[in-house]
N, CA, C and O atoms as a printed pandas DataFrame, in Angstrom:
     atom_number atom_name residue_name chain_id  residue_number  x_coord  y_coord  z_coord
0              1         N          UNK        A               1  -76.971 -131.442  113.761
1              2        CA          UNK        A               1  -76.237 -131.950  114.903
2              3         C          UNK        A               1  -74.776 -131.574  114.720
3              4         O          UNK        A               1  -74.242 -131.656  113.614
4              5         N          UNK        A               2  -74.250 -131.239  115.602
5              6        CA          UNK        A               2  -72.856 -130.790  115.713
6              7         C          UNK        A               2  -72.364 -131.306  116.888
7              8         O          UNK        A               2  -72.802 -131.126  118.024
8              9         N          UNK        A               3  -70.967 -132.275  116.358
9             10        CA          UNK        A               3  -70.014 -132.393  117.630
10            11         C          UNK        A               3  -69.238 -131.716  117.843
11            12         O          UNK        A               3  -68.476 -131.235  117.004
12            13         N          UNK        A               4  -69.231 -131.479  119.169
13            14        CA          UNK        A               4  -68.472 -130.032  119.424
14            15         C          UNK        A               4  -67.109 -130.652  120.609
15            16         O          UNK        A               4  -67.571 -131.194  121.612
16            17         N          UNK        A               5  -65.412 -130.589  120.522
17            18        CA          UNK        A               5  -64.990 -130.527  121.057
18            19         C          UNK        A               5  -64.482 -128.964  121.962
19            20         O          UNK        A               5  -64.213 -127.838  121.544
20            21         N          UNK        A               6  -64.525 -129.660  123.582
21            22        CA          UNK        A               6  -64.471 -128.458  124.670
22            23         C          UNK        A               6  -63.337 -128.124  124.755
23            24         O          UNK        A               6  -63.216 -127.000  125.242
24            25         N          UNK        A               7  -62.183 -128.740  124.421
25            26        CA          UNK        A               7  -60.976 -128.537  124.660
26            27         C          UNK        A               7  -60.119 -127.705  124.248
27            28         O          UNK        A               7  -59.209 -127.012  124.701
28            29         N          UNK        A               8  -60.978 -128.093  122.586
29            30        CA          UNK        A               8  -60.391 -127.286  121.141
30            31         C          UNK        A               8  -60.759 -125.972  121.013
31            32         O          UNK        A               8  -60.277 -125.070  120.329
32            33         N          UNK        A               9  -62.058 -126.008  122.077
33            34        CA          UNK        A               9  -62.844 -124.763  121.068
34            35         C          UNK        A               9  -63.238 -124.994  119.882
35            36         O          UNK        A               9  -63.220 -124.031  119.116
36            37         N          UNK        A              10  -63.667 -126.192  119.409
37            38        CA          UNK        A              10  -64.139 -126.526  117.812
38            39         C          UNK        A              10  -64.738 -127.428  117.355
39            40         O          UNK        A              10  -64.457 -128.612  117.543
40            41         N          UNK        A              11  -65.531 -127.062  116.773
41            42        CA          UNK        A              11  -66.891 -128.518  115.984
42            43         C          UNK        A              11  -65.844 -129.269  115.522
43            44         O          UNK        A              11  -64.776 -128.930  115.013
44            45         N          UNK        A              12  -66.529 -130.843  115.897
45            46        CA          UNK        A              12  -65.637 -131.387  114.586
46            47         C          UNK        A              12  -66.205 -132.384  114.394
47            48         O          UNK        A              12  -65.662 -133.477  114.551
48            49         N          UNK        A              13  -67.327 -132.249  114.043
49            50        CA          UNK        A              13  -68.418 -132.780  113.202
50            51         C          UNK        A              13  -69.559 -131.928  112.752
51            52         O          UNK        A              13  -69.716 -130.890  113.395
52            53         N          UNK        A              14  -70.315 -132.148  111.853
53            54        CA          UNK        A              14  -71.926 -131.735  111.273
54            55         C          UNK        A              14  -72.212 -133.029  110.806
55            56         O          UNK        A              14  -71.512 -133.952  110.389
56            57         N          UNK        A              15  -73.550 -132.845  111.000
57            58        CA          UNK        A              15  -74.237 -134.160  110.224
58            59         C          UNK        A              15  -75.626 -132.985  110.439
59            60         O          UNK        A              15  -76.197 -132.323  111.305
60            61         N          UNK        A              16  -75.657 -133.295  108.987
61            62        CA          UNK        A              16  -77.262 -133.310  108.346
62            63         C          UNK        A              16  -78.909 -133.854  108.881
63            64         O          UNK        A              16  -78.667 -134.809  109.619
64            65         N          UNK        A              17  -79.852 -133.733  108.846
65            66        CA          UNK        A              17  -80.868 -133.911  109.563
66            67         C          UNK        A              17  -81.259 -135.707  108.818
67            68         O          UNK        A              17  -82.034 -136.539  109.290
68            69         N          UNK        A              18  -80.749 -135.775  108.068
69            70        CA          UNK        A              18  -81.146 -136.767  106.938
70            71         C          UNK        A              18  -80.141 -138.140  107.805
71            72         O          UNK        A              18  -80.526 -139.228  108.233
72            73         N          UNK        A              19  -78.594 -137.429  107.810
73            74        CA          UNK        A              19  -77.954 -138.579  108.450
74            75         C          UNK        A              19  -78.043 -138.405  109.926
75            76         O          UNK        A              19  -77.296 -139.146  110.564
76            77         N          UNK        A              20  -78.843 -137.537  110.652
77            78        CA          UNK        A              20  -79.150 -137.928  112.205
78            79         C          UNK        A              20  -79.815 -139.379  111.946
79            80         O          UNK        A              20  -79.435 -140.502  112.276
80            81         N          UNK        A              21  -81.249 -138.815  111.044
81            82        CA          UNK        A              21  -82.292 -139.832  111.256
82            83         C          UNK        A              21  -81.418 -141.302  110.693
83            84         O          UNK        A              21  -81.910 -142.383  111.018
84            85         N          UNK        A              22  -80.424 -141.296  110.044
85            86        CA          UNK        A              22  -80.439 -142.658  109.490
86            87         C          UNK        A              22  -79.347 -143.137  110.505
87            88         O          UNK        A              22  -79.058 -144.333  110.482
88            89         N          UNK        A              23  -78.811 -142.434  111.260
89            90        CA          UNK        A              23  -77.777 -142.745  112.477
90            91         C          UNK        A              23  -78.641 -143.223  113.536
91            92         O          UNK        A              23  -78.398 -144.210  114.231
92            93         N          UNK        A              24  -79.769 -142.399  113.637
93            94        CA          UNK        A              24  -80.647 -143.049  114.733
94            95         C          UNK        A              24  -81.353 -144.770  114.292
95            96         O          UNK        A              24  -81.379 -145.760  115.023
96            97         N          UNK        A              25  -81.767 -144.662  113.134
97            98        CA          UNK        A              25  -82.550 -145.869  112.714
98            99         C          UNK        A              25  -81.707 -146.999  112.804
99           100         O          UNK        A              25  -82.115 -148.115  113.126
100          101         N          UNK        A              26  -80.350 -146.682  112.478
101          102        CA          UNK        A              26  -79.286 -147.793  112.521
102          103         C          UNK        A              26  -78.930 -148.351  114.350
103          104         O          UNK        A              26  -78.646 -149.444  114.840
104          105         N          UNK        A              27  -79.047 -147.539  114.689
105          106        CA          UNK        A              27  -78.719 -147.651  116.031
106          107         C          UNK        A              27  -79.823 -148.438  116.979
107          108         O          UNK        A              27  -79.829 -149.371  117.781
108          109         N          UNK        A              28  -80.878 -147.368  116.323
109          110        CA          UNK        A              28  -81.759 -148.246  117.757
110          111         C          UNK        A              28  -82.304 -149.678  116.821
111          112         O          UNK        A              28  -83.366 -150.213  117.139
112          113         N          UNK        A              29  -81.652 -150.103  115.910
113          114        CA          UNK        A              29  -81.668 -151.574  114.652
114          115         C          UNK        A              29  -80.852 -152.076  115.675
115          116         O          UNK        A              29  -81.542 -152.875  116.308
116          117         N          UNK        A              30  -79.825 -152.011  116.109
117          118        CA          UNK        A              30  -78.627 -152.685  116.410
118          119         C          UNK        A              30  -79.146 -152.770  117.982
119          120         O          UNK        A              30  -79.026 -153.900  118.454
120          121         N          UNK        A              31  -79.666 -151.839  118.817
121          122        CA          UNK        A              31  -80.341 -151.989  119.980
122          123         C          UNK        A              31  -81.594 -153.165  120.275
123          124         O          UNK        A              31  -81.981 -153.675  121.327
124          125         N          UNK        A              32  -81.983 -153.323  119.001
125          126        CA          UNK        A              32  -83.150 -154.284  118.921
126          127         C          UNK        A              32  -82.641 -155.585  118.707
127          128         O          UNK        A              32  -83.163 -156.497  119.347
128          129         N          UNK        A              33  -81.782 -155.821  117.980
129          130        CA          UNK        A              33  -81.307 -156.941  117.630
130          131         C          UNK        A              33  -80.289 -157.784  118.699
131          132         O          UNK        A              33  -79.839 -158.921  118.551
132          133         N          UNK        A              34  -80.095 -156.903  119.749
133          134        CA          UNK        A              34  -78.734 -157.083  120.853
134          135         C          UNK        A              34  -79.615 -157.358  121.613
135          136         O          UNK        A              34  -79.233 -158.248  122.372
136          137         N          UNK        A              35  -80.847 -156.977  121.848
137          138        CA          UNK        A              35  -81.688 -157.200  123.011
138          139         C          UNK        A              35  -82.350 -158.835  122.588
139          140         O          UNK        A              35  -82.612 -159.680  123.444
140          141         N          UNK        A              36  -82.518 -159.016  121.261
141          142        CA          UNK        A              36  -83.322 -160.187  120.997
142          143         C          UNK        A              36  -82.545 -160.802  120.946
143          144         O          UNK        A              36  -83.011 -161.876  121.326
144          145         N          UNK        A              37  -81.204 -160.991  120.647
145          146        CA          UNK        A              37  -79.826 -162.075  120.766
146          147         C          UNK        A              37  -80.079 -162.398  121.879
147          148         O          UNK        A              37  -80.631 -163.497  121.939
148          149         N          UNK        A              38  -79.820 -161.638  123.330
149          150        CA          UNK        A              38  -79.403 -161.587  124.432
150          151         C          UNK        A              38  -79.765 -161.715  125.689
151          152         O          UNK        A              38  -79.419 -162.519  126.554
152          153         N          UNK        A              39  -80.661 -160.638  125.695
153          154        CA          UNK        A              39  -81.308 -160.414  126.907
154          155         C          UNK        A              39  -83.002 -161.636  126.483
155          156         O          UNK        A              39  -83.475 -162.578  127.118
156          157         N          UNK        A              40  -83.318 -161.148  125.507
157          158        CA          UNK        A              40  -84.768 -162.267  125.456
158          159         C          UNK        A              40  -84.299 -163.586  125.240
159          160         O          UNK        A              40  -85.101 -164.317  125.822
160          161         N          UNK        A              41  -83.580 -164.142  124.803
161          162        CA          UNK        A              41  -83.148 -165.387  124.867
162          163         C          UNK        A              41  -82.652 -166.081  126.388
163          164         O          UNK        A              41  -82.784 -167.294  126.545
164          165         N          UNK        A              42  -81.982 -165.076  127.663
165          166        CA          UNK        A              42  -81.695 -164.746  128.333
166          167         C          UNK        A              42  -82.852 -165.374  129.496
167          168         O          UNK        A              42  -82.787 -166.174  130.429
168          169         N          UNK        A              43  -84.066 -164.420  128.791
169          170        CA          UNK        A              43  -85.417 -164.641  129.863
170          171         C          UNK        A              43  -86.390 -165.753  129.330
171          172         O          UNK        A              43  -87.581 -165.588  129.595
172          173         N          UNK        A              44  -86.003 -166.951  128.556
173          174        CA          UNK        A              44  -86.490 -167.722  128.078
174          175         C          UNK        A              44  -86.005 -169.015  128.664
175          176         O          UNK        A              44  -86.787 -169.936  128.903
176          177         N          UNK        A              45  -84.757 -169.085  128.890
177          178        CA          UNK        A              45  -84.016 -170.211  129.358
178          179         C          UNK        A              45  -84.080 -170.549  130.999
179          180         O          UNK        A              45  -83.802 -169.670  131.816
180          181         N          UNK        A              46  -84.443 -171.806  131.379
181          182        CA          UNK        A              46  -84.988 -171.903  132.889
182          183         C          UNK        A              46  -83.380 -172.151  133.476
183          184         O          UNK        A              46  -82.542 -172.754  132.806
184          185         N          UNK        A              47  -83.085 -171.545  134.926
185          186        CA          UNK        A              47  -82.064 -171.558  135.678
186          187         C          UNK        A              47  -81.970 -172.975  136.059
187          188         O          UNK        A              47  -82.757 -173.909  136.217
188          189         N          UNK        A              48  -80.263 -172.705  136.176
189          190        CA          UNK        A              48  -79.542 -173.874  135.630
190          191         C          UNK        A              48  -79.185 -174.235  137.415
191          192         O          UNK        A              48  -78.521 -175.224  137.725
């Protein structure tokens, strides 16, 4: 994966296949956990 700025004309990032996957796992962790804070607690509670 490479971030690529358009402006610069220039990468300015690499990441490895190893830290995609652990960027992804962290992420969609933090997606799961925001949804069960939030939104399911959310659809549990009867209108007020």
């Amino acid at each position: 994966m490479v971030a690529y700025d358009f402006e610069r004309d220039l990468p300015t990032a690499k990441m490895h296949q190893t830290e995609c996957d652990a960027y992804h796992i962290v992420a969609f962790a933090l997606v799961e956990v925001l949804n069960d804070v939030f939104i399911s607690q959310r659809a549990g509670q009867p209108d007020a």
